[in-house]
C-alpha positions in Angstrom: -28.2 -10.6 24.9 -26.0 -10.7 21.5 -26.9 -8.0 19.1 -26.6 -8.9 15.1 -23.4 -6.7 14.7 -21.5 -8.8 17.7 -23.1 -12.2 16.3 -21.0 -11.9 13.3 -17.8 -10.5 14.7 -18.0 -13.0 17.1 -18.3 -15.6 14.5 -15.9 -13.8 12.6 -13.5 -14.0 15.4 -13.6 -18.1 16.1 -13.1 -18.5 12.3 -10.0 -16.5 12.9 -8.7 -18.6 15.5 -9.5 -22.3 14.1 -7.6 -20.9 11.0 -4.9 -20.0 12.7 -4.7 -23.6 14.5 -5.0 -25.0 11.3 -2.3 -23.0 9.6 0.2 -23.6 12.4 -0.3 -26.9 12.1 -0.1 -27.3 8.5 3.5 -25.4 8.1 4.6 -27.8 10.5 3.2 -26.3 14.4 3.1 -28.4 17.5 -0.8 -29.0 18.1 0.1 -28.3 22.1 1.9 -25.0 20.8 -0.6 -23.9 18.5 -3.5 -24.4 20.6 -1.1 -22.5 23.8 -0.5 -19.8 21.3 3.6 -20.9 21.4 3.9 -21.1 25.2 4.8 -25.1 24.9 5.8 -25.8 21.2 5.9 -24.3 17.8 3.2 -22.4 16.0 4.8 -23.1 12.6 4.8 -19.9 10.2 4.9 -17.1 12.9 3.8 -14.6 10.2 0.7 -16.1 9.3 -0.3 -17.8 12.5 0.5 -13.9 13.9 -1.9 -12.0 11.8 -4.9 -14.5 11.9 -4.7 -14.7 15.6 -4.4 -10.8 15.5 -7.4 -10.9 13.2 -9.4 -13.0 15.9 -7.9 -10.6 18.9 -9.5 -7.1 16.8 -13.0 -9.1 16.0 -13.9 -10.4 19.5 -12.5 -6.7 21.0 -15.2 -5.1 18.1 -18.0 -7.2 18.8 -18.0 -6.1 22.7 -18.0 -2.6 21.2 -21.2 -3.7 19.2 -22.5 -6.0 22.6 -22.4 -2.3 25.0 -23.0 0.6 22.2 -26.1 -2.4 20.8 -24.9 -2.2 17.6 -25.0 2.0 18.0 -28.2 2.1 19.4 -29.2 6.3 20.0 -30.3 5.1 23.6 -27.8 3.0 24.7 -25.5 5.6 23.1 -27.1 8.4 25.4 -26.8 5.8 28.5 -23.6 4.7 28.0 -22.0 8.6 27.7 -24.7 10.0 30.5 -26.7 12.3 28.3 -30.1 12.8 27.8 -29.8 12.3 23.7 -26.9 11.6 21.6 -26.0 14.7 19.0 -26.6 14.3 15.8 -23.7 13.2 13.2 -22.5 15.7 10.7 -22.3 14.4 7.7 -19.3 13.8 6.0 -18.2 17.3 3.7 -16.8 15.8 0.4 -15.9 13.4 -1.0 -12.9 11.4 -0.8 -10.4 9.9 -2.8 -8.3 7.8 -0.1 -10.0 4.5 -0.8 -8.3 4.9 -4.4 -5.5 5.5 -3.3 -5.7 2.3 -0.5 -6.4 0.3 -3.3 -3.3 1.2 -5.1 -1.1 0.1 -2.2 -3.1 -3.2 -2.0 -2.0 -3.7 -5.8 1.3 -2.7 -5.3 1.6 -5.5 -3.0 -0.1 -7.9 -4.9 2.2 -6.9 -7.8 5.9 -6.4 -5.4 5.1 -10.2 -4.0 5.1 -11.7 -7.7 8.4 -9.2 -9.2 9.8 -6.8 -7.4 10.3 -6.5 -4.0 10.4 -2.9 -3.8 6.8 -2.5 -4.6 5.9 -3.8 -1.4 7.9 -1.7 0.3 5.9 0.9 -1.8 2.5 -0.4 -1.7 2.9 -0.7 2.3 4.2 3.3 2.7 1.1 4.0 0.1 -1.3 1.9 2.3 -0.2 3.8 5.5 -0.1 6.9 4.4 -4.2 6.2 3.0 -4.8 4.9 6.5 -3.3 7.9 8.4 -5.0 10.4 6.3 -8.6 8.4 6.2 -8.7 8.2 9.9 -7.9 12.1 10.1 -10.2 12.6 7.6 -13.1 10.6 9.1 -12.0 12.3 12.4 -12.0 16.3 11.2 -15.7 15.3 9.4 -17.5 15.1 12.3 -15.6 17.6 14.9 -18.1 20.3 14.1 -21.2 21.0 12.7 -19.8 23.3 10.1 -18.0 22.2 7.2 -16.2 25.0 7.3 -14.0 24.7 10.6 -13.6 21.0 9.7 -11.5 21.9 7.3 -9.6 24.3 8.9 -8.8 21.8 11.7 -7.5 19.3 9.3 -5.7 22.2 7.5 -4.0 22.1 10.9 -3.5 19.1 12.2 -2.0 17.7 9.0 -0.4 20.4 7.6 3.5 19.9 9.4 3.8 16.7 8.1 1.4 16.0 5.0 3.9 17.9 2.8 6.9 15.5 3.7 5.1 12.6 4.0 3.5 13.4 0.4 7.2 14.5 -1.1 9.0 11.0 0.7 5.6 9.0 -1.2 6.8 10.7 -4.2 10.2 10.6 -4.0 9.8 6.7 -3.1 7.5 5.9 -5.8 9.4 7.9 -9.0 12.6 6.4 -7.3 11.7 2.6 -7.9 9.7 3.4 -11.0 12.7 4.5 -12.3 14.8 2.2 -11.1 13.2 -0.8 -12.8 13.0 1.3 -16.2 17.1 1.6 -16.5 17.7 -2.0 -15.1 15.4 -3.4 -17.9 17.4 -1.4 -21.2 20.7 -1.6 -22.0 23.4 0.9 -21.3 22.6 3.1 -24.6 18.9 3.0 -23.9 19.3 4.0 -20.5 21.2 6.7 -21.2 18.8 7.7 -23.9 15.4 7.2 -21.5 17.1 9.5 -19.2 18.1 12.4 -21.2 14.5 12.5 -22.6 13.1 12.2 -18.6 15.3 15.2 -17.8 14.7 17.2 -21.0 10.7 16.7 -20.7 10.9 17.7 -16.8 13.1 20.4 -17.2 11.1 21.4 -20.3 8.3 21.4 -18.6 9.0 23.2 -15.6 10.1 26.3 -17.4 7.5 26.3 -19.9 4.5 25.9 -16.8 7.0 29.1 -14.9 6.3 31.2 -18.2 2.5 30.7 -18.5 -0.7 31.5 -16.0 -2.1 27.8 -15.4 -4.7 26.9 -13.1 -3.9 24.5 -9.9 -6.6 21.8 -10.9 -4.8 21.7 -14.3 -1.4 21.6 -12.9 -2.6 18.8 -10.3 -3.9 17.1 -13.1 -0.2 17.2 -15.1 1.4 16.1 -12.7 -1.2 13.0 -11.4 -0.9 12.2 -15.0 3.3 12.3 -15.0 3.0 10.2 -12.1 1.1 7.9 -13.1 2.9 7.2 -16.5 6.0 6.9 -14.6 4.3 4.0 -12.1 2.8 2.4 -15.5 6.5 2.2 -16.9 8.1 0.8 -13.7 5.4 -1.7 -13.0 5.9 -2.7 -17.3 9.9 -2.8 -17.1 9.6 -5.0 -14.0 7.6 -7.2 -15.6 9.6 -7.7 -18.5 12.5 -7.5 -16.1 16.6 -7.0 -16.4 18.1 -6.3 -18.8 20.6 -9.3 -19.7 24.1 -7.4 -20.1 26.4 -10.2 -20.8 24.1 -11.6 -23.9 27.2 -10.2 -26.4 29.8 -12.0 -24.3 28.1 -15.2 -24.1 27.4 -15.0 -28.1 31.2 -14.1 -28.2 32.3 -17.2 -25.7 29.9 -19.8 -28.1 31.4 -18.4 -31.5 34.7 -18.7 -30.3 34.1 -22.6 -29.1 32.6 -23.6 -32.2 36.6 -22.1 -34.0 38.1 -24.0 -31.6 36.2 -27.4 -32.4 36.6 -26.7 -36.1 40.6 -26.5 -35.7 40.7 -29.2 -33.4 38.7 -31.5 -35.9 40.7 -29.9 -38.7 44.2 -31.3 -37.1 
């Protein structure tokens, strides 16, 4: 018997699956290919057709999950792993702040596929680097039943590569911000923005060496620096390039308009 939980993913997974037939055929699919998933004929747009049909593929594998476990029943839990009773779930520690973070991505996407390219590249490092540490987050929360050691084993698990994954997100991010504030002001301006980038950063990390600040503070600087520096990249590729050769085509029109006025003066 169907539980609720596999009812809708079930559902969810034959809506999946007529759309995909129905986008195939709209961007121009075979309906033999389509419906044979391109073994005789086109599909149409591969990307689309691919990611609803992968849609319909993880919804009908999750609602067999729901179908055995009934929709995480205790006692078909306790049957299904052959114990008498299924331990109880630790609660998650704290707090966290990934789904911010996921949602950034998602709007750096939305915003790369309307300007910039590079911001999808950006929003999809952001969005798996959220994933990655969610999933090792949601994992470490429940190892134990104290707090405590959860932490410490995430401590460990992630500490060889959070730092470089962190510092390439960083690096990535600043990097394109950057980028599209000197391609949208002119050669002086450019020139200008950066000297005052450099002075503030170099400014700053002196002044922080000379003085006793806490780490929540500092965090907070630098959260703060990066998320002015997003801002400014995400403004300047709105506005977008700077036009260089504006002068030159003034220049090219004033120097037509002398020429006519000769020629009509012979």
């Amino acid at each position: 018997m169907l539980t609720w939980g596999s009812k809708f993913l079930f559902g969810l997974s034959a809506a999946a699956v007529l759309s995909a037939i129905a986008y195939g055929l709209v961007t121009g699919g075979d309906p033999v290919g389509v419906i044979s998933s391109g073994y005789k004929g086109g599909v149409g747009d591969h990307v689309g057709y691919t990611i609803l049909l992968a849609a319909a593929l993880s919804a009908f594998v999750l609602g067999c999950v729901a179908v055995v476990t009934r929709d995480g029943d205790a006692e078909a839990m306790a049957l299904r792993a052959g114990v008498a009773e299924v331990p109880a779930v630790t609660p998650p520690a704290a707090g966290s702040f990934w789904g911010v973070v996921a949602a950034f991505g998602i709007a750096c996407l939305v915003f790369g596929g309307v300007y910039s390219i590079a911001f999808v590249a950006l929003g999809l490092l952001v969005l798996f680097i959220a994933a990655l540490q969610w999933l090792i987050l949601a994992w470490s929360d429940r190892a134990t039943g104290d707090p405590a050691v959860n932490a410490l084993i995430r401590s460990r698990v992630t500490g060889p590569f959070e730092v470089p994954i962190w510092s390439l997100a960083a690096f990535g991010a600043v990097a394109v911000a950057m980028s599209r504030v000197f391609l949208s002001l002119s050669h002086t301006g450019a020139t200008v923005a950066g000297s005052i980038i450099t002075l503030i950063i170099f400014g700053g990390a002196i002044v922080l060496s000379k003085i006793e600040v806490p780490r929540a503070v500092l965090s907070g600087i630098v959260a703060l620096g990066a998320v002015g520096v997003l801002a400014a990249g995400i403004v300047a590729a709105a506005v977008g390039p700077y036009n260089h050769h504006g002068d030159d085509h003034g220049d090219d029109h004033g120097d037509e308009e002398h020429s006519a006025v000769l020629l009509e003066g012979e």
